[in-house]
mmCIF entry with sequence, helices, sheets and N, C-alpha, C, O atoms, coordinates in Angstrom:
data_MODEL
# 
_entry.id   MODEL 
# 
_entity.id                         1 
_entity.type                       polymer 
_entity.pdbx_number_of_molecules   1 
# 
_entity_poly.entity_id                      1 
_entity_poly.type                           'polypeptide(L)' 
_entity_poly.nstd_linkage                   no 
_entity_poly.nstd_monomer                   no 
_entity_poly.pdbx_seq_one_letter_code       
;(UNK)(UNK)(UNK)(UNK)(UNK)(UNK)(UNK)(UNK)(UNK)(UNK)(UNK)(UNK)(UNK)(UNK)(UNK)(UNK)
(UNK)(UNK)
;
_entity_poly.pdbx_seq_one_letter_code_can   XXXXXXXXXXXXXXXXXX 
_entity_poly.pdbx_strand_id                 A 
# 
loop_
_entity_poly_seq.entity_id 
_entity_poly_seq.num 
_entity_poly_seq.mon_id 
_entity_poly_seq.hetero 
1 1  UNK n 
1 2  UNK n 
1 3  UNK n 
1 4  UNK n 
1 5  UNK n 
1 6  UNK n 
1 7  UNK n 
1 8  UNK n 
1 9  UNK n 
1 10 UNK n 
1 11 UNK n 
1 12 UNK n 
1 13 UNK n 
1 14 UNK n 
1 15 UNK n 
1 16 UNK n 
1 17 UNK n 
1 18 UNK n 
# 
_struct_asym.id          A 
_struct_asym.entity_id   1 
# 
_struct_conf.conf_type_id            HELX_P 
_struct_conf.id                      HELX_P1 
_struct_conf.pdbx_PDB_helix_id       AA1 
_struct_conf.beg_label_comp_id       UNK 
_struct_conf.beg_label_asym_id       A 
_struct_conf.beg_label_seq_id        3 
_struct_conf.pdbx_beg_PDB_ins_code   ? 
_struct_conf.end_label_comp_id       UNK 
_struct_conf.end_label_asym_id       A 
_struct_conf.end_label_seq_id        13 
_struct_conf.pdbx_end_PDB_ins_code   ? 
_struct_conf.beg_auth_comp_id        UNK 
_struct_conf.beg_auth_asym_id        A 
_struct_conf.beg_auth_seq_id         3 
_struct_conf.end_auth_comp_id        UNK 
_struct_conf.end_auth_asym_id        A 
_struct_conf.end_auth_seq_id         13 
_struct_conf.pdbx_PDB_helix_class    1 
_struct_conf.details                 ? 
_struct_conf.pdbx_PDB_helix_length   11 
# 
_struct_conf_type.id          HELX_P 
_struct_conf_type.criteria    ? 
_struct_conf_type.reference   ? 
# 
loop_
_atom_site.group_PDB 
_atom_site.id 
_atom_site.type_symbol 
_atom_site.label_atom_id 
_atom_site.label_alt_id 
_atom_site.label_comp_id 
_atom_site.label_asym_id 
_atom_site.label_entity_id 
_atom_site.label_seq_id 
_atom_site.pdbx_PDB_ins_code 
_atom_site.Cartn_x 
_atom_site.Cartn_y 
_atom_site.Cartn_z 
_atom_site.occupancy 
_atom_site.B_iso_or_equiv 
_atom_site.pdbx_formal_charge 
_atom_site.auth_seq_id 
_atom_site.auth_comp_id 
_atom_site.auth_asym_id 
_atom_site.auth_atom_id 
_atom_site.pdbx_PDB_model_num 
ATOM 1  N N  . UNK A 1 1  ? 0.856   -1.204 0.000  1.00 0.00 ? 1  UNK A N  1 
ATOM 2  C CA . UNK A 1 1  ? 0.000   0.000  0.000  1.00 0.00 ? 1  UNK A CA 1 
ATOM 3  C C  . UNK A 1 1  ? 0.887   1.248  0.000  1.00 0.00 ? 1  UNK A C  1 
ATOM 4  O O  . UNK A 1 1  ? 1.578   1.601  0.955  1.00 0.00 ? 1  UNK A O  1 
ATOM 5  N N  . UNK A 1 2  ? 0.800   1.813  -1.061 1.00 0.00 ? 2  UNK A N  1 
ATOM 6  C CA . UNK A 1 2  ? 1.308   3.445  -1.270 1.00 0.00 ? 2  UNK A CA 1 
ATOM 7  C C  . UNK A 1 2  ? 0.934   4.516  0.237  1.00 0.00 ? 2  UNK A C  1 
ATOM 8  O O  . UNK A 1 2  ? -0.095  4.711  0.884  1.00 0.00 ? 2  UNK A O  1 
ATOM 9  N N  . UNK A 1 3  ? 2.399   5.045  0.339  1.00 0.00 ? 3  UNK A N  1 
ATOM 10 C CA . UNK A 1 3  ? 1.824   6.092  1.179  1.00 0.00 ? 3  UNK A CA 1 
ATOM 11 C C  . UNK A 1 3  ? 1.037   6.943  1.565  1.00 0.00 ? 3  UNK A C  1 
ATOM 12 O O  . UNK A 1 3  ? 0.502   7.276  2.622  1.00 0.00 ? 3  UNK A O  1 
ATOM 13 N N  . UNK A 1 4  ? 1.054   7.290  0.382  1.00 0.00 ? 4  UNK A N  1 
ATOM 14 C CA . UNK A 1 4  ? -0.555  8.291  -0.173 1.00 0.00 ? 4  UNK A CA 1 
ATOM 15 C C  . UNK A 1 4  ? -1.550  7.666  0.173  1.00 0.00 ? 4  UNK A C  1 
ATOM 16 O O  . UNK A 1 4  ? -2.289  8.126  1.044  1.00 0.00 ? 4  UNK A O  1 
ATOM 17 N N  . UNK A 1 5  ? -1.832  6.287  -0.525 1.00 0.00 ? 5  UNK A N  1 
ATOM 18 C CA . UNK A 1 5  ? -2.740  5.410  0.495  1.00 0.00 ? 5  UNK A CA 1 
ATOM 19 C C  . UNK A 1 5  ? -3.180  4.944  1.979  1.00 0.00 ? 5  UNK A C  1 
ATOM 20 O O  . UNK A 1 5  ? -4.244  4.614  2.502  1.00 0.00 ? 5  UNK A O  1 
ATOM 21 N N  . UNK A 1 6  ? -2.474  5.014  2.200  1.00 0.00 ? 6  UNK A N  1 
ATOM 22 C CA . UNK A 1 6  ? -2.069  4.810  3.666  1.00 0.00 ? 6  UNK A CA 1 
ATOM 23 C C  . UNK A 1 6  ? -2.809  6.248  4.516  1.00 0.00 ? 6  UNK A C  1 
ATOM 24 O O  . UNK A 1 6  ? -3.744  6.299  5.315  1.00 0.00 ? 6  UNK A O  1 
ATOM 25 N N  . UNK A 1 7  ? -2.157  7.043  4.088  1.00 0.00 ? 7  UNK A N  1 
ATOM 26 C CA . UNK A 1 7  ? -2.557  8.662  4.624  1.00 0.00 ? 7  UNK A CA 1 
ATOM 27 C C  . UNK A 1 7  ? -3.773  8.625  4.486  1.00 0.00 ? 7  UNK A C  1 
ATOM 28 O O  . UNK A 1 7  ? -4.366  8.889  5.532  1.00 0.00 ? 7  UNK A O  1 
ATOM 29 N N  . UNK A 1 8  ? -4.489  8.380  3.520  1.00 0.00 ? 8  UNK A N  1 
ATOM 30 C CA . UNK A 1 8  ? -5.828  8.250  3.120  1.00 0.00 ? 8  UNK A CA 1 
ATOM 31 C C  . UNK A 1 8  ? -6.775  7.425  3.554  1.00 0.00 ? 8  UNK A C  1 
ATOM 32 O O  . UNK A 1 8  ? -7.995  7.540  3.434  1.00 0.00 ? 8  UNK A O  1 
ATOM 33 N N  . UNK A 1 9  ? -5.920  6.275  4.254  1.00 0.00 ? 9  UNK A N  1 
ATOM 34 C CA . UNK A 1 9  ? -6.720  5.161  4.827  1.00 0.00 ? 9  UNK A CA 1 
ATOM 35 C C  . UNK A 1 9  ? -6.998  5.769  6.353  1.00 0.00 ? 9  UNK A C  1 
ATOM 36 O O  . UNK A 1 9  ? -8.080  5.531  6.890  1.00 0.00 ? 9  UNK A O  1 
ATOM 37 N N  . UNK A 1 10 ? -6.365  6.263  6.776  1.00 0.00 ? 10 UNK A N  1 
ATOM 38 C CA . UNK A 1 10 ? -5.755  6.791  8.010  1.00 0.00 ? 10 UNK A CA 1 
ATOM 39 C C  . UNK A 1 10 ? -7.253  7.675  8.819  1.00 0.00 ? 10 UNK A C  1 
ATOM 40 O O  . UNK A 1 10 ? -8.067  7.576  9.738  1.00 0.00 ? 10 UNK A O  1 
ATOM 41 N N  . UNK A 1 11 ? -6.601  9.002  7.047  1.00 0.00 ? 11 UNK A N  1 
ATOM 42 C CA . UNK A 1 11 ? -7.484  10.135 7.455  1.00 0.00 ? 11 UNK A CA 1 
ATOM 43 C C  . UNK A 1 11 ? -9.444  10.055 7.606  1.00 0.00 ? 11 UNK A C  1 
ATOM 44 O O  . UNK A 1 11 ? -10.211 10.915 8.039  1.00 0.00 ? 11 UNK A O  1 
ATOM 45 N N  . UNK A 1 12 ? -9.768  8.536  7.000  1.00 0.00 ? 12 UNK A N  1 
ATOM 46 C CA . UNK A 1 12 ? -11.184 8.330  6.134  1.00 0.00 ? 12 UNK A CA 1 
ATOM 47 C C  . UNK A 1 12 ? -11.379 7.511  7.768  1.00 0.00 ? 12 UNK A C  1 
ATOM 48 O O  . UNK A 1 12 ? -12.413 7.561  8.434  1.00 0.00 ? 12 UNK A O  1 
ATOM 49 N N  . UNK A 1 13 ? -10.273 6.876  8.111  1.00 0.00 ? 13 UNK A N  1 
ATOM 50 C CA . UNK A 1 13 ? -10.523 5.716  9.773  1.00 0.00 ? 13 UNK A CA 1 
ATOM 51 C C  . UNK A 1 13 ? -10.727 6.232  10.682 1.00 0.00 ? 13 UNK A C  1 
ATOM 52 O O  . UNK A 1 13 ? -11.544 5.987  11.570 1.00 0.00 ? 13 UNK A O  1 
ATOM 53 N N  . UNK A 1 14 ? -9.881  7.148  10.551 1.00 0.00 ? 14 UNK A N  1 
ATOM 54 C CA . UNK A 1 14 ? -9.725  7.798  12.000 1.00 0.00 ? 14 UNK A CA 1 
ATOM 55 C C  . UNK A 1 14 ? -8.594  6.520  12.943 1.00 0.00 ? 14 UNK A C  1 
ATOM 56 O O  . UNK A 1 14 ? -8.813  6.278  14.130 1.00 0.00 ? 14 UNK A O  1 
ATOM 57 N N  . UNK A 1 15 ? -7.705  5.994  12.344 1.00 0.00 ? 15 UNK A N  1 
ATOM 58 C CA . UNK A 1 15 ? -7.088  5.155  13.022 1.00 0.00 ? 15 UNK A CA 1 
ATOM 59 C C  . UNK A 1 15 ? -5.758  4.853  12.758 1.00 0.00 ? 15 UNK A C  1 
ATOM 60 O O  . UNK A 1 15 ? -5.627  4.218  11.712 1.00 0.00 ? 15 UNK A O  1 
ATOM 61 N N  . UNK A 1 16 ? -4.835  5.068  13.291 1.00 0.00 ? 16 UNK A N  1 
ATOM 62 C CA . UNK A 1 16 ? -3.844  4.940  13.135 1.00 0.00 ? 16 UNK A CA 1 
ATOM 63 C C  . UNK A 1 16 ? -2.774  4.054  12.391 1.00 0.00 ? 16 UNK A C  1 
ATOM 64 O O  . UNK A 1 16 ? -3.379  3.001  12.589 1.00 0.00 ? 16 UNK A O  1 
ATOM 65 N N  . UNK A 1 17 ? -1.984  3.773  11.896 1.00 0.00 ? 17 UNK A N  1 
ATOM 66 C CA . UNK A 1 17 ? -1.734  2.669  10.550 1.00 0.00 ? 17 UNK A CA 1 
ATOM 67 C C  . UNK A 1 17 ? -0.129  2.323  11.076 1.00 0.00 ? 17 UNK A C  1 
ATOM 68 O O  . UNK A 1 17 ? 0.647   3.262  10.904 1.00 0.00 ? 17 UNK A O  1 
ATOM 69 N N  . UNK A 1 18 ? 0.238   1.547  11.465 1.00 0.00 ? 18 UNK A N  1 
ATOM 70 C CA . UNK A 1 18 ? 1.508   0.653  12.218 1.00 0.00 ? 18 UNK A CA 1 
ATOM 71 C C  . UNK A 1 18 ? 2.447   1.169  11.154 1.00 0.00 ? 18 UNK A C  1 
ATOM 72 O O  . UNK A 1 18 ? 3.632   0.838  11.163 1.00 0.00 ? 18 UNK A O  1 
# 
């Protein structure tokens, strides 16, 4: 998973990403 992705997964969760 791309960083950008990640950031995005993050910001949409509200949860923090290891």
């Amino acid at each position: 998973m791309p960083l950008s992705q990640t950031r995005s997964y993050t910001n949409h969760t509200s949860l923090p990403v290891s």
